[in-house]
C-alpha positions as CSV (number, residue, x, y, z in Angstrom):
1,X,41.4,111.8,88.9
2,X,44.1,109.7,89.3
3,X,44.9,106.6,87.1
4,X,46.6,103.3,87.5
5,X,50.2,103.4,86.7
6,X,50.3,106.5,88.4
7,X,51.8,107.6,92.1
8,X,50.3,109.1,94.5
9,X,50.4,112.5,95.3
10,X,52.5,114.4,97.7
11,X,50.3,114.5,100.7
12,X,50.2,114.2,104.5
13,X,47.6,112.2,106.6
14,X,46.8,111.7,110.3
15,X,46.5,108.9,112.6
16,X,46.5,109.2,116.5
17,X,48.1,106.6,118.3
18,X,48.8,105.7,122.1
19,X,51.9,107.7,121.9
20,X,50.2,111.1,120.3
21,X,49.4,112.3,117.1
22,X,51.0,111.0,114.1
23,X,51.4,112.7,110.6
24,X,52.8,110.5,107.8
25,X,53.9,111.5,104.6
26,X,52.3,109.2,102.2
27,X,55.0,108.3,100.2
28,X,57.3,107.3,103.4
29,X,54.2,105.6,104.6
30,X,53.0,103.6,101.3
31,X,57.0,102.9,100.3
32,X,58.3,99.3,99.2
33,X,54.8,98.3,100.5
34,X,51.7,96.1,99.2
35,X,48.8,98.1,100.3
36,X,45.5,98.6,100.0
37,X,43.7,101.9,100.1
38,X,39.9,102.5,101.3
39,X,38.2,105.6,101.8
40,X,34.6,106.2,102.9
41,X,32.3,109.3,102.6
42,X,32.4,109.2,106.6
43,X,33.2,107.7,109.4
44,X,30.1,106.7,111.8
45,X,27.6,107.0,108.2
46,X,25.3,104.0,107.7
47,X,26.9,102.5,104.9
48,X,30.6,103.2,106.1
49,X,29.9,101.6,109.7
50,X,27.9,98.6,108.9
51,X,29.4,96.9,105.3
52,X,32.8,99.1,104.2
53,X,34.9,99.0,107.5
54,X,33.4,95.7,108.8
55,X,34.7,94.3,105.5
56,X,38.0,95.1,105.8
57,X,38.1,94.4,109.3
58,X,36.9,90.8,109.0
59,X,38.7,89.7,105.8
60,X,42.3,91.4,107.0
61,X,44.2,88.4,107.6
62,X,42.9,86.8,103.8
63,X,44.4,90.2,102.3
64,X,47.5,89.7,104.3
65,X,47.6,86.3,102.8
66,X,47.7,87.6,99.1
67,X,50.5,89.4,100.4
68,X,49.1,92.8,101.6
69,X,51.4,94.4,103.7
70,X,49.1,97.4,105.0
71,X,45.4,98.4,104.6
72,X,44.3,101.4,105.3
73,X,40.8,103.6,105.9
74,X,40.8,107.1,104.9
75,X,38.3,109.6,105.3
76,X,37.4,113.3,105.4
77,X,37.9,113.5,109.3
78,X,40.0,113.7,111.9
79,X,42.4,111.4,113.9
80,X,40.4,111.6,116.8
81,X,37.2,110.5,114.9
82,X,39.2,107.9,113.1
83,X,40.6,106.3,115.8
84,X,37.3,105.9,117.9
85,X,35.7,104.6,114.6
86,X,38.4,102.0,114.2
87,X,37.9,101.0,118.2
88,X,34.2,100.7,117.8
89,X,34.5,98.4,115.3
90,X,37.7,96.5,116.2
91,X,39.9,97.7,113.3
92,X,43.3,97.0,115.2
93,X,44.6,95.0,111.8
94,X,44.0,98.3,109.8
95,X,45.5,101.8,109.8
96,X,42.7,104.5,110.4
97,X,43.9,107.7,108.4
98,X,42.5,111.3,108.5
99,X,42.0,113.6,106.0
100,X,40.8,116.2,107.5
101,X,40.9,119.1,105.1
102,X,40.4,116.8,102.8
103,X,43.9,117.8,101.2
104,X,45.2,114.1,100.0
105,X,41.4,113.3,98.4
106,X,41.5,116.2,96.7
107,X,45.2,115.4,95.5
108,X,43.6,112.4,93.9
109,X,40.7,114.1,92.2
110,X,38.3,112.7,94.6
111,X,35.7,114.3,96.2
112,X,32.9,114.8,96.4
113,X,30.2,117.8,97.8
114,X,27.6,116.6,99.8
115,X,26.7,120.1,100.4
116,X,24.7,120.7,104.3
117,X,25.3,116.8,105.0
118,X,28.7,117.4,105.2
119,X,30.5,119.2,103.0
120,X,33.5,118.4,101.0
121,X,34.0,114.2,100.8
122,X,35.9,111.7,99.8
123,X,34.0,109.4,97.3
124,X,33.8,106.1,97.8
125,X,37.3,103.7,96.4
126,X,39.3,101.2,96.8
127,X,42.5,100.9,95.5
128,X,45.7,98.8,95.6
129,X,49.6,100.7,95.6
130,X,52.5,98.9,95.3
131,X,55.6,101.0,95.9
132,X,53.5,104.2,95.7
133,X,52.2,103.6,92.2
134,X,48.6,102.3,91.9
135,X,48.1,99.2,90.7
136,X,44.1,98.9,90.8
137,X,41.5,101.8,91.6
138,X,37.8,101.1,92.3
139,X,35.9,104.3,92.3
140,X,32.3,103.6,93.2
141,X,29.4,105.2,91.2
142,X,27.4,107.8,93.1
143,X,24.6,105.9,95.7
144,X,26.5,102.9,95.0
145,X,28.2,100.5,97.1
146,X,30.0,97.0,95.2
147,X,33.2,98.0,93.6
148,X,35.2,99.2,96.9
149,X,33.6,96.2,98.9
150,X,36.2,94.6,100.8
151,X,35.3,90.9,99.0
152,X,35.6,92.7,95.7
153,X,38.8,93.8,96.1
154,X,39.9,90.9,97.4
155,X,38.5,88.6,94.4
156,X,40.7,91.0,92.4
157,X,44.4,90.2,94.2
């Protein structure tokens, strides 16, 4: 799994926009930036839907504040399901990412198998990069749901 102090891995993620399909390298993406990372189990899941996303989404301009330049939702599906997601819940502020073969969580030694539900994951973090490097990582424990909340995180800037 990966560590603080560490960079990212060499990955590619995707995020449609009005103009088409977008794939960004994560290190061009992430580069001489404050950001902070998120990634959920699923997009349109219980928890995911009604307390992670909303979290971000209301508390985006107190991050921006403490000087966050970008935050970001990843999960295990694609653009198109990322960016309906994000409209449903009004998550213009943040950048909705796929991972769709689940390539970048992977990368990071963080999956999960949640077997006939829906296969291969992410698990549930948080995480702060500066400059590509992480500087914090909240991994939650399995069934729970405190250390990637949105208030957490931003208790910890």
């Amino acid at each position: 799994m990966i560590e603080v102090g560490q960079k990212l891995p060499t990955a590619t993620l995707s995020q449609l926009t009005s103009e088409g399909m977008v794939h960004h390298d994560v290190a061009e993406l992430f580069a001489g930036k404050k950001v902070v990372l998120f990634a959920v189990p699923g997009a349109f899941t219980p928890t995911c839907s009604e307390e992670h996303l909303p979290g971000y989404v209301v508390l985006a301009d107190k991050f921006q504040a403490k000087g966050v330049d970008l935050i970001a939702c990843v999960a295990v599906n694609d653009a198109f399901v990322m960016k309906a997601w994000g409209e449903v819940h009004n998550a213009s502020e943040l950048l909705m990412l796929g991972d769709g073969d689940a390539s970048f969580s992977k990368a990071l030694g963080l999956t999960m198998d949640t077997a006939g539900f829906g296969g291969v994951r992410s698990q549930r973090y948080a995480m702060v990069i500066e400059d590509d490097v992480v500087t914090l990582l909240n991994v939650e424990a399995a069934g729970e749901f405190e250390a990637s909340k949105a208030e957490t995180l931003l208790a910890a800037l």
